[in-house]
C-alpha positions as CSV (number, residue, x, y, z in Angstrom):
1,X,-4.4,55.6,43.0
2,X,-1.5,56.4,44.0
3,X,1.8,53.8,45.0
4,X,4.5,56.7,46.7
5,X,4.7,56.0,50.4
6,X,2.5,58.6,51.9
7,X,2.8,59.9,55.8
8,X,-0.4,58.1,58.4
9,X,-1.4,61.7,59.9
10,X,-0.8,65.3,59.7
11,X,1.0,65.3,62.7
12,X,3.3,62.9,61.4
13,X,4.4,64.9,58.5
14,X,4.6,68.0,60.6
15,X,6.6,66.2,63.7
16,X,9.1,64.7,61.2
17,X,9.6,68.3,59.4
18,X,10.5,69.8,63.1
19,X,12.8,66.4,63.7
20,X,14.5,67.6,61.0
21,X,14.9,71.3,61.3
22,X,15.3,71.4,64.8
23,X,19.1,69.6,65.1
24,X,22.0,70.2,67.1
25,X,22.7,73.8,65.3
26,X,19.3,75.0,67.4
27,X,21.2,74.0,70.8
28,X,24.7,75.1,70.1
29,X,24.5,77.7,67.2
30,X,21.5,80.0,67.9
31,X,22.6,81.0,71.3
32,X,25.7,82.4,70.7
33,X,24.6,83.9,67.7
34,X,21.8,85.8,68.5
35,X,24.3,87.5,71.5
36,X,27.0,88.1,69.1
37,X,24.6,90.2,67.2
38,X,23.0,92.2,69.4
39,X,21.2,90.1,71.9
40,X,17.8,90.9,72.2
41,X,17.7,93.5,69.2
42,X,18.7,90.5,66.8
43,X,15.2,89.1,67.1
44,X,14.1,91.7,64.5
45,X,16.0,90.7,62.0
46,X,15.9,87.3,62.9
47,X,12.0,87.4,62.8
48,X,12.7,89.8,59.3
49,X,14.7,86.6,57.7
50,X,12.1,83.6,59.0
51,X,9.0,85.6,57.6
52,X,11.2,86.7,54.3
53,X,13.4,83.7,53.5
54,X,12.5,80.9,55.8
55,X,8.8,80.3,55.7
56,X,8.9,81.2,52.4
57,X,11.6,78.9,50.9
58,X,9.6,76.0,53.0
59,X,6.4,76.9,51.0
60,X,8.2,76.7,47.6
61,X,10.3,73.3,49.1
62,X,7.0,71.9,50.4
63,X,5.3,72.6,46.9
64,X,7.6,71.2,44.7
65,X,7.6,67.5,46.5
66,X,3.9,68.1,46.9
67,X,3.4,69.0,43.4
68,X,5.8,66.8,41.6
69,X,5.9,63.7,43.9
70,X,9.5,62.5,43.6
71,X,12.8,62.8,45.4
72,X,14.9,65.8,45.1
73,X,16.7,65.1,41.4
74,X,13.3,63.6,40.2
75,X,11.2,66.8,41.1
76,X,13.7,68.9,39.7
77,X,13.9,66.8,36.7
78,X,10.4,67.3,36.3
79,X,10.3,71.3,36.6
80,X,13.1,71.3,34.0
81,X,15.1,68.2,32.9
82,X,18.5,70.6,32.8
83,X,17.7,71.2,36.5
84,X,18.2,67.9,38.1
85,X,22.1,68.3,38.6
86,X,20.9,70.6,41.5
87,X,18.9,67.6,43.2
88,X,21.4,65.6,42.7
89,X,23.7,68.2,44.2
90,X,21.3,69.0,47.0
91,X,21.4,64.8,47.4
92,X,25.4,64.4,48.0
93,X,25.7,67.2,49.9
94,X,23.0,65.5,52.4
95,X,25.3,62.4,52.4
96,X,28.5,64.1,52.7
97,X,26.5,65.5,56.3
98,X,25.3,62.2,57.0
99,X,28.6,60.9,57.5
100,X,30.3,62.9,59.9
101,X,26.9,64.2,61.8
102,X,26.2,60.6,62.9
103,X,29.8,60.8,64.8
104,X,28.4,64.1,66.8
105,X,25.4,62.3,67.8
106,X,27.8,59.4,68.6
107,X,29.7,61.9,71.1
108,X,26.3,63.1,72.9
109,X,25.3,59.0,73.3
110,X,28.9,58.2,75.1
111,X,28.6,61.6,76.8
112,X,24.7,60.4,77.9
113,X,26.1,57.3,79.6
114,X,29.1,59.6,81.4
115,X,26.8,61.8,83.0
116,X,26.1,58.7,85.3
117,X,29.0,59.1,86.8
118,X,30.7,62.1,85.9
119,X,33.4,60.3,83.9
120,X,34.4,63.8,82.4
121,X,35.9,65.0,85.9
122,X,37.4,68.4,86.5
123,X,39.1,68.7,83.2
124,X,36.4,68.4,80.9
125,X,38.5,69.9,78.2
126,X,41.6,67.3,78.4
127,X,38.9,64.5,78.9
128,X,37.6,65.4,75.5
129,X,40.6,66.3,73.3
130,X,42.7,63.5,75.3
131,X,40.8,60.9,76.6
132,X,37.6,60.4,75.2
133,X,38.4,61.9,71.1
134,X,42.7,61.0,71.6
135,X,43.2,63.8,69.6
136,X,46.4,63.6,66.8
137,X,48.7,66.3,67.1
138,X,48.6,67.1,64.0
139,X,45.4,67.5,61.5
140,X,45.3,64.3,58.5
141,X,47.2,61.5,60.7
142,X,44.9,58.8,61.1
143,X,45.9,57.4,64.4
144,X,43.7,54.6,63.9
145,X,40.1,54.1,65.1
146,X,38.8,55.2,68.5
147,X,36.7,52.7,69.9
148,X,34.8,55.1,72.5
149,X,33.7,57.1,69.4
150,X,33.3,53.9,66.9
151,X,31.4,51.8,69.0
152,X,28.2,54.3,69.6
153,X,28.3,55.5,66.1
154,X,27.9,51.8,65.4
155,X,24.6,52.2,67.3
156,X,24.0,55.5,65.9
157,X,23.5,53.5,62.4
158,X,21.7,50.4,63.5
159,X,18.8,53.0,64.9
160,X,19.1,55.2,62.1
161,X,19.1,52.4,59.5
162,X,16.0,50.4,61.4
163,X,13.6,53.6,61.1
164,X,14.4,53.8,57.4
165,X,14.2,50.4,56.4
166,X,10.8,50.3,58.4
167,X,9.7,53.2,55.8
168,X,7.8,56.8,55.9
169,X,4.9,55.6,57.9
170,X,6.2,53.3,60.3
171,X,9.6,53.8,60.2
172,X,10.4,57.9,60.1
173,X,6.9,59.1,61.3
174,X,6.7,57.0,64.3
175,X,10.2,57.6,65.7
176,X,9.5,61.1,65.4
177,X,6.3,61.1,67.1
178,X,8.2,59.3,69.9
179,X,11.5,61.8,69.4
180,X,10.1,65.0,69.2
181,X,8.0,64.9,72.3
182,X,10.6,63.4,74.7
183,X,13.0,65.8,73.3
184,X,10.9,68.8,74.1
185,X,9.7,67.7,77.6
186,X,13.5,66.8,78.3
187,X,14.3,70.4,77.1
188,X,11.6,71.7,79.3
189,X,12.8,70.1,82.2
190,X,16.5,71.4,81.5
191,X,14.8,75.2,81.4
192,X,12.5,75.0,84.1
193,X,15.4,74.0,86.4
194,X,18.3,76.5,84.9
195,X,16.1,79.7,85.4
196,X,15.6,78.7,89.3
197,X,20.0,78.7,89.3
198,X,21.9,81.4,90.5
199,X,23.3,83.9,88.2
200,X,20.4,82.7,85.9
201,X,18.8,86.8,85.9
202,X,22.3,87.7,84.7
203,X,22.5,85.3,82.1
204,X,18.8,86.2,80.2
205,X,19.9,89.8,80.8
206,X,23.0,89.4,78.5
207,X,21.0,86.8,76.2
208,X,17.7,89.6,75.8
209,X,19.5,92.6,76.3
210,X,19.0,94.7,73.2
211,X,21.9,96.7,71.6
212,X,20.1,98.4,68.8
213,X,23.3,100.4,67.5
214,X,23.9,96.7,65.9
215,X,20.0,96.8,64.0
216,X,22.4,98.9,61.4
217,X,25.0,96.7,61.5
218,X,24.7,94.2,57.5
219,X,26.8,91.5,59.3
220,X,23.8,91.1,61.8
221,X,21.3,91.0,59.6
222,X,23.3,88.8,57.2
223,X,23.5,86.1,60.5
224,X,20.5,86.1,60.7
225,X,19.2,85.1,57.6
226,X,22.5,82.7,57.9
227,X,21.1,81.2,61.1
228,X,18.0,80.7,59.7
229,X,18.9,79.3,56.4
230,X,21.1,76.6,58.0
231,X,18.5,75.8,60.9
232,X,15.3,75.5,58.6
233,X,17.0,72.2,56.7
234,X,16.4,74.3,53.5
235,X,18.5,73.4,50.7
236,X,19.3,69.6,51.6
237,X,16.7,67.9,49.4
238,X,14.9,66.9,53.0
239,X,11.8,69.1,52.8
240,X,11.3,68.3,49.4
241,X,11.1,64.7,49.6
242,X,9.8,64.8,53.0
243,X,6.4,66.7,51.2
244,X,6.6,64.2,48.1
245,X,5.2,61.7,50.9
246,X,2.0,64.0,51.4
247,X,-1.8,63.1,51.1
248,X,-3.2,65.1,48.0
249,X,-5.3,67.1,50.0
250,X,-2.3,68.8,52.6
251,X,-2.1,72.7,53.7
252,X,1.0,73.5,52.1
253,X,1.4,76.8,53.5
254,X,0.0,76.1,56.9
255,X,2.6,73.4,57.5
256,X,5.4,75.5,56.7
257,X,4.0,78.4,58.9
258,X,4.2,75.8,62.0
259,X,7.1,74.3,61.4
260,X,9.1,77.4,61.0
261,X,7.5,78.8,64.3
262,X,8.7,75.7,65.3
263,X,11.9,75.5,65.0
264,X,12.0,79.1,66.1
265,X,10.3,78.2,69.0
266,X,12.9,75.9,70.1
267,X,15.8,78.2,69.1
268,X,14.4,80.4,71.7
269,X,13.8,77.8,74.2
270,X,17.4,77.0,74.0
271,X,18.8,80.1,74.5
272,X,16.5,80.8,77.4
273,X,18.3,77.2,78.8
274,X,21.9,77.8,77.5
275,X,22.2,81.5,79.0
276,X,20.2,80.8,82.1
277,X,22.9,77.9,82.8
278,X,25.8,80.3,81.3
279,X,24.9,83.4,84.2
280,X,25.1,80.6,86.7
281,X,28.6,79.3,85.6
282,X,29.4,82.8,85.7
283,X,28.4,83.6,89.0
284,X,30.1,79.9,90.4
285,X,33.0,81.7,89.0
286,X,32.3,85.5,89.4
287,X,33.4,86.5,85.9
288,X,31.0,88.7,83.7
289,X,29.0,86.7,81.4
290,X,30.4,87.6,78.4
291,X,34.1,85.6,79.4
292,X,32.0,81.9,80.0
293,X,29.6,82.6,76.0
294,X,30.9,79.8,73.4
295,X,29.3,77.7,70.9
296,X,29.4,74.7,69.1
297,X,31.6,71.3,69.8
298,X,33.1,73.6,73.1
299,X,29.7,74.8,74.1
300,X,28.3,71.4,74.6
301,X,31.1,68.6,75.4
302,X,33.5,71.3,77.3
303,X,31.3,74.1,78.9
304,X,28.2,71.7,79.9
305,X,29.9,69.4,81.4
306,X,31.9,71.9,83.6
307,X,28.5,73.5,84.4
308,X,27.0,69.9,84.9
309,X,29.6,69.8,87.8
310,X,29.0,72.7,89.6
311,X,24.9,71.9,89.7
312,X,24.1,72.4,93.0
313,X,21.9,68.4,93.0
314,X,21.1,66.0,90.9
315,X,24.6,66.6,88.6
316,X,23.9,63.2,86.9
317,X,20.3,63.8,86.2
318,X,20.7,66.6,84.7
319,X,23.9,65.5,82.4
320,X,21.2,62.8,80.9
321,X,18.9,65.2,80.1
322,X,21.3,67.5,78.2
323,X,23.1,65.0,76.4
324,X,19.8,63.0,76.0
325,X,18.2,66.3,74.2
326,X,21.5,66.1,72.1
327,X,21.1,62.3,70.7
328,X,17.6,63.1,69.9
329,X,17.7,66.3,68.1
330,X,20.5,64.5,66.2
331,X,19.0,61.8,65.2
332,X,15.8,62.9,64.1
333,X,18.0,65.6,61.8
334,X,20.0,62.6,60.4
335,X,17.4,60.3,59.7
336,X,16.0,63.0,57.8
337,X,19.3,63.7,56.2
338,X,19.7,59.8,54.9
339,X,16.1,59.6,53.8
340,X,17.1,62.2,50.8
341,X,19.5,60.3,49.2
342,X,17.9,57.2,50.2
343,X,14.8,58.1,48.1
344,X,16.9,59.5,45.2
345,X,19.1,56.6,44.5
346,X,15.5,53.9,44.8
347,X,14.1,56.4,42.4
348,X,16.9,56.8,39.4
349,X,18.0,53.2,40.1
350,X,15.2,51.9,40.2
351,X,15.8,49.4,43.3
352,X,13.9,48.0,46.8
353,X,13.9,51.0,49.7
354,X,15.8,47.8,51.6
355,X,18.6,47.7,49.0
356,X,18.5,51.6,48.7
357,X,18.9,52.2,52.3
358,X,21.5,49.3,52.7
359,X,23.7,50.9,50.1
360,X,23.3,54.3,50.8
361,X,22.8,54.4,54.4
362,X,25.9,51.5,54.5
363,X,27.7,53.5,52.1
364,X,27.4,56.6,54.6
365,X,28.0,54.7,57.6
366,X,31.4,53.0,56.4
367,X,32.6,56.4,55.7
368,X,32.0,58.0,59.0
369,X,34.2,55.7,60.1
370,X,37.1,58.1,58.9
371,X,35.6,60.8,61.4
372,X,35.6,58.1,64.2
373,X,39.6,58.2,63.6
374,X,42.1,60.5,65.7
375,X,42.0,63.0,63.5
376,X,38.2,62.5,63.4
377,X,37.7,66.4,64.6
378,X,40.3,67.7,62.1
379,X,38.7,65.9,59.4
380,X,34.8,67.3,60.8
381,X,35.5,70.9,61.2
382,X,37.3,71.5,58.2
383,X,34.3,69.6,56.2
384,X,31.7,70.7,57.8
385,X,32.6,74.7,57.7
386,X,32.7,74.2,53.5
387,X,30.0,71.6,52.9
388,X,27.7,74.1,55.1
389,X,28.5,77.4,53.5
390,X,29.9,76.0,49.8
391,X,27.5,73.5,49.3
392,X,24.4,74.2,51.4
393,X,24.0,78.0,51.2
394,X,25.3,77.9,47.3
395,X,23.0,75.1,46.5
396,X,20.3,77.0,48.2
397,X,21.3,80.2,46.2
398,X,21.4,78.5,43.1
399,X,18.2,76.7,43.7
400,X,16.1,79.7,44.3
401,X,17.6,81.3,40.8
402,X,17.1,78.4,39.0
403,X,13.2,78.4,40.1
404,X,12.5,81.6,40.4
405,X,14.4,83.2,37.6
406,X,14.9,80.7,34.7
407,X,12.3,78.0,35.3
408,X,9.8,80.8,35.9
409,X,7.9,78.6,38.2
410,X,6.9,80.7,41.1
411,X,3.3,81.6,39.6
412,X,2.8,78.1,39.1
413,X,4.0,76.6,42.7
414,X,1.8,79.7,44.1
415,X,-1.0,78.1,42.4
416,X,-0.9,74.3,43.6
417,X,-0.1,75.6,46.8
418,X,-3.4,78.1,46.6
419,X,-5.3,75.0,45.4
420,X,-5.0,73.4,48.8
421,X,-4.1,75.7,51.5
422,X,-6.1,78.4,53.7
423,X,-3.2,80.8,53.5
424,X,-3.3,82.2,50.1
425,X,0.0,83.5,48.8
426,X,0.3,86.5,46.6
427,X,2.9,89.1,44.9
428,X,5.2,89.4,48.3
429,X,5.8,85.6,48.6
430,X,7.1,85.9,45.3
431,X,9.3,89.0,46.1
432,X,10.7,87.3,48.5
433,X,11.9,84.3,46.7
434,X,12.6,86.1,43.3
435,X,14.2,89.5,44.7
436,X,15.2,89.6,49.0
437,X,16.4,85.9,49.1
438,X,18.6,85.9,45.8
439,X,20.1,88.7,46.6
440,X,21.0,88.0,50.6
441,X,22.1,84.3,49.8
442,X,23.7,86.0,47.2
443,X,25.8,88.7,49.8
444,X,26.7,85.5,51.7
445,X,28.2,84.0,49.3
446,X,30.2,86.3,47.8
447,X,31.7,87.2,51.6
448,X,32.3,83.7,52.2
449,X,33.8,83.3,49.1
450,X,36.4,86.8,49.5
451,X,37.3,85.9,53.3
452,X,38.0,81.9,52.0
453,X,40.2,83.0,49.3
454,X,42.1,86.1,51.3
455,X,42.7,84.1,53.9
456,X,42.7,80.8,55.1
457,X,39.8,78.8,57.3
458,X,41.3,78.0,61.0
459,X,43.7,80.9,61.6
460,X,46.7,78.6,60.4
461,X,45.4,75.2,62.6
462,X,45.4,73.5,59.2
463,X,48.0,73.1,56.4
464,X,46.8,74.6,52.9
465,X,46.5,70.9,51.5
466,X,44.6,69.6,54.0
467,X,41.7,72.7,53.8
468,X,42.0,71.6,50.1
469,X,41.7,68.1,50.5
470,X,38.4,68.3,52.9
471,X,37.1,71.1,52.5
472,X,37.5,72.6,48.7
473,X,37.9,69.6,47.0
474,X,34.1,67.6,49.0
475,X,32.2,71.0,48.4
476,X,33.4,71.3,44.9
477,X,33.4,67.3,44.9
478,X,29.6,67.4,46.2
479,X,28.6,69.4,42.5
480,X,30.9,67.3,40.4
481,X,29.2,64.2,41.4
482,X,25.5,65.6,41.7
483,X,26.3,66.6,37.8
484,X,27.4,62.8,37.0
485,X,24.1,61.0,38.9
486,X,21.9,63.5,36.6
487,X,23.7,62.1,33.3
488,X,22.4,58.7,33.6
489,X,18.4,58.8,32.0
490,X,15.6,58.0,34.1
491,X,13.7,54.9,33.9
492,X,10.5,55.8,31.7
493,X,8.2,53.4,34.2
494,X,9.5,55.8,37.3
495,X,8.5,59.2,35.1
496,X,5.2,57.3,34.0
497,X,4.4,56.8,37.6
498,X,5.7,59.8,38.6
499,X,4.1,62.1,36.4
500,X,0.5,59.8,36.6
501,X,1.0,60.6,40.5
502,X,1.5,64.7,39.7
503,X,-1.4,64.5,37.5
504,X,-3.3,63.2,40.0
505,X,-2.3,65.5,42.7
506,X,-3.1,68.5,40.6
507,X,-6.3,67.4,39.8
C-alpha cells in the first residue's frame, strides 16, 4: 500500500497540470510572439514544436514521477544516483521563480481592486513606474519597501501557503478545480466581448495573417519551440512531482496529450482576446496595428489599462476580469512552482509537509520581499531573463541528455508508460527526445549564450555588475546550490519507501 499523497480524481491531476502550464507567459508572451514570427504562418511550427518537443517532454516528465514516485532530486536519484544534482537544479531554479513571480501576481491583485475605480487614470504608464511600483532611478538602490506592492504579495503567500499546507488532494487539487474554471469562463467573457469592439477585424487580421516567407526563417522556428518550452512548465521539477502524486493505474500519455492541447488551447484564446482588444485601441487611435503590439509587464499593467479606459461600457467590469484572469493564472502557476521544492526538501530532509512548506514556502516569501523594493522591477527583469533562459532552458537541455543519452532510459520510460496508457509510444517519441529536442534546446542555448556574452542584456539600462550580480551570478548560483543539496545522502527509510512504492507501481 502505498503512503505518497496521491491526487482524489483524474480531473484533479489534469486541472492542476493546466494550472500550472497555463501562467501569465500564455496571456502576455504568446501574443506577441506568434505576430513577431509570422502571424498566422507561425502556427506550423508552433504546432511542429508541441507535437515534437512539448507533448513529448510531458510524457517522459509524467513517466519518470509516475514511475519512480519521488520529488524531482529523488526520481533522478533513482534513475542514476550521479543525476540528482539536476533535480536539485531543476528544484532552486523553481524557487528562485517563486520569489519574484509571487510580486507579478501581487501587481494584477492591486491592479484587480483599481479597476473599480480606474485608479490608473490617463497616464497608466507614470501610474505604474511612479505611483504605484515608485520606481528608483537607478537599477540596485533599494529605496525601501513599497507598501502597495508588499502588502498584496503578503496575501499572495497566505493563499499560496494555505493550499499547500492543506496538501495534494485537498489543498492543490481543489483550488485548482475552483481556479481553472473561473479563469477560463472569465477569459471567455473577456473574448466574447473584445471581438464585438471596433477595430477588433483589424486586429485578428494582423494576429492570423500568415507571412509564410518567415516559415524559412530558424529564428521563427527556434521561438517557437522557445514559446513552447517555457509555456509547458517543462524543466521546473513541477510535472515530475506533480505525476509522482498519480494512482498506479493513470494514462500517462493521454494526460500529457490534453494538457498540452491545453495550454495551447488557451494560448490561442489569448491571442484571439489580446489582438481583438489591440485592433480596437488602434482604431480609438487610428494608428496601424502594428505601432499599439507589446508584451509582457507593458502589455498588461500599461497597454490594458489604457485600453480598459477607452471601453465603450462597463470599463470597471471589464478591468476585474483582466486583472482577475491575471491573479488566477498566477497563482495556480506558483503554487505549482512551490510544491517542487516543497516536496524535495520533506523528502531529503526527511521533515512534516507543514515544516517543509513553512521553511520553504517562508523562505521564498521573505525573499520576494527584495522584489517588493523600489528597485523591485530592476531586480525582476534582469533575474528573470537568466533564470528563464540559463537555468530553465539549460536545465531542460541538460535533462533530456542526461536521460536520453547517458542514462539510456528512454526504452524503459516508453515501457511503463505503454504499460498503462492507450496511446502507445514507439521509435518517433524517442527521436524526438534523443535527436530534434537535444539538438533545438541545444541551438538555443548556444545563441543565448553568443548574444549574452557579445553584448550585454538591456541595451545599457543596467551596469555590468548589477547583470552579474542578478542575473549570472543566481543562474550560475541556481546549479552551484542544486550540486550541494545532492551531496548530502538520502535517508535509507525514504529510498526503502520509495523504491517499495516504484516496485509497486511497476507491477
Amino acid at each position: 500500500m502505498e503512503n505518497r499523497p496521491q491526487w482524489g480524481t483524474r480531473a484533479g491531476f489534469i486541472l492542476a497540470a493546466i494550472g500550472s502550464a497555463v501562467g501569465l507567459g500564455n496571456i502576455w508572451r504568446f501574443p506577441a510572439t506568434a505576430y513577431e514570427n509570422g502571424g498566422g504562418a507561425f502556427f506550423l511550427p508552433y504546432l511542429f514544436a508541441l507535437l515534437t518537443a512539448g507533448i513529448p517532454l510531458l510524457i517522459m516528465e509524467f513517466t519518470m514521477g509516475h514511475k519512480y514516485r519521488g520529488s524531482a532530486p529523488l526520481t533522478y536519484s533513482k534513475i542514476n544516483k550521479s543525476s540528482e544534482w539536476i533535480g536539485w537544479w531543476q528544484v532552486t531554479v523553481s524557487f528562485v521563480i517563486s520569489t519574484y513571480y509571487a510580486v507579478i501576481i501581487a501587481w494584477a491583485l492591486s491592479y484587480t481592486v483599481f479597476s473599480f475605480n480606474l485608479k490608473w487614470g490617463d497616464d497608466t504608464e507614470g501610474f505604474l513606474f511612479g505611483n504605484y511600483l515608485q520606481l528608483a532611478d537607478t537599477p540596485g538602490q533599494l529605496g525601501g519597501l513599497v507598501p502597495g506592492v508588499a502588502i498584496p504579495l503578503v496575501i499572495v503567500w497566505i493563499v499560496t501557503l494555505g493550499v499547500l499546507f492543506a496538501g495534494v488532494k485537498k489543498g492543490i487539487e481543489v483550488a485548482n478545480k475552483i481556479f481553472i474554471p473561473a479563469l477560463l469562463v472569465l477569459f471567455l467573457i473577456i473574448v466574447v466581448r473584445a471581438l464585438t469592439l471596433d477595430g477588433a477585424a483589424a486586429g485578428l487580421n494582423a494576429f492570423f495573417k500568415p507571412d509564410w516567407s518567415q516559415i524559412a526563417n530558424g529564428k521563427v522556428w527556434v521561438a517557437a519551440y522557445g514559446q513552447i518550452f517555457f509555456s509547458l512548465s517543462i524543466a521546473f521539477a513541477i510535472m515530475i512531482t506533480y505525476s509522482s502524486y498519480l494512482p498506479k493505474k493513470s494514462d500517462i500519455t493521454n494526460n500529457a496529450f490534453i494538457t498540452g492541447f491545453a495550454n495551447s488551447s488557451f494560448e490561442l484564446l489569448a491571442g484571439i482576446g489580446v489582438f481583438s482588444i489591440l485592433g480596437f485601441m488602434a482604431a480609438q487611435q487610428g494608428v496601424p496595428v502594428s505601432e499599439v503590439v507589446s508584451a509582457g509587464v507593458g502589455l498588461a499593467f500599461v497597454v490594458f489599462p489604457q485600453i480598459i479606459n477607452e471601453f465603450p461600457a462597463f470599463n470597471q467590469f471589464f478591468g476585474f476580469l483582466f486583472f482577475g484572469s491575471l491573479v488566477l493564472a498566477g497563482l495556480s502557476s506558483l503554487i505549482s512552482i512551490v510544491e517542487t521544492f516543497v516536496a524535495g526538501v520533506q523528502e531529503k530532509f526527511k521533515i512534516s509537509r507543514t515544516k517543509s512548506v513553512l521553511f520553504g514556502g517562508g523562505l521564498s516569501a521573505v525573499i520576494s520581499l527584495l522584489f517588493a523594493t523600489k528597485s523591485g522591477l530592476y531586480f525582476l527583469d534582469v533575474t528573470d531573463y537568466f533564470i528563464n533562459n540559463f537555468g530553465v532552458a539549460l536545465a531542460g537541455l541538460i535533462q533530456v541528455i542526461a536521460i536520453a543519452w547517458f542514462a539510456k532510459e528512454l526504452k524503459g520510460l516508453q515501457a511503463h508508460a505503454n504499460s498503462v496508457s492507450d496511446i502507445q509510444l514507439g521509435t518517433w517519441w524517442r527521436i524526438c527526445l534523443g535527436l530534434i529536442t537535444p539538438v533545438v534546446l541545444g541551438y538555443m542555448m548556444f545563441d543565448n549564450l553568443r548574444q549574452n556574452l557579445t553584448g550585454d542584456y538591456g541595451n545599457g539600462d543596467y551596469s555590468r555588475e548589477f547583470l552579474f550580480n542578478f542575473g549570472w551570478a543566481i543562474a550560475l548560483g541556481a546549479i552551484f546550490i542544486g550540486t550541494l543539496l545532492s551531496l548530502k545522502k538520502w535517508n535509507k527509510q525514504e529510498l526503502n519507501k520509495s523504491a517499495k512504492e516504484s516496485k509497486e507501481v511497476s507491477q
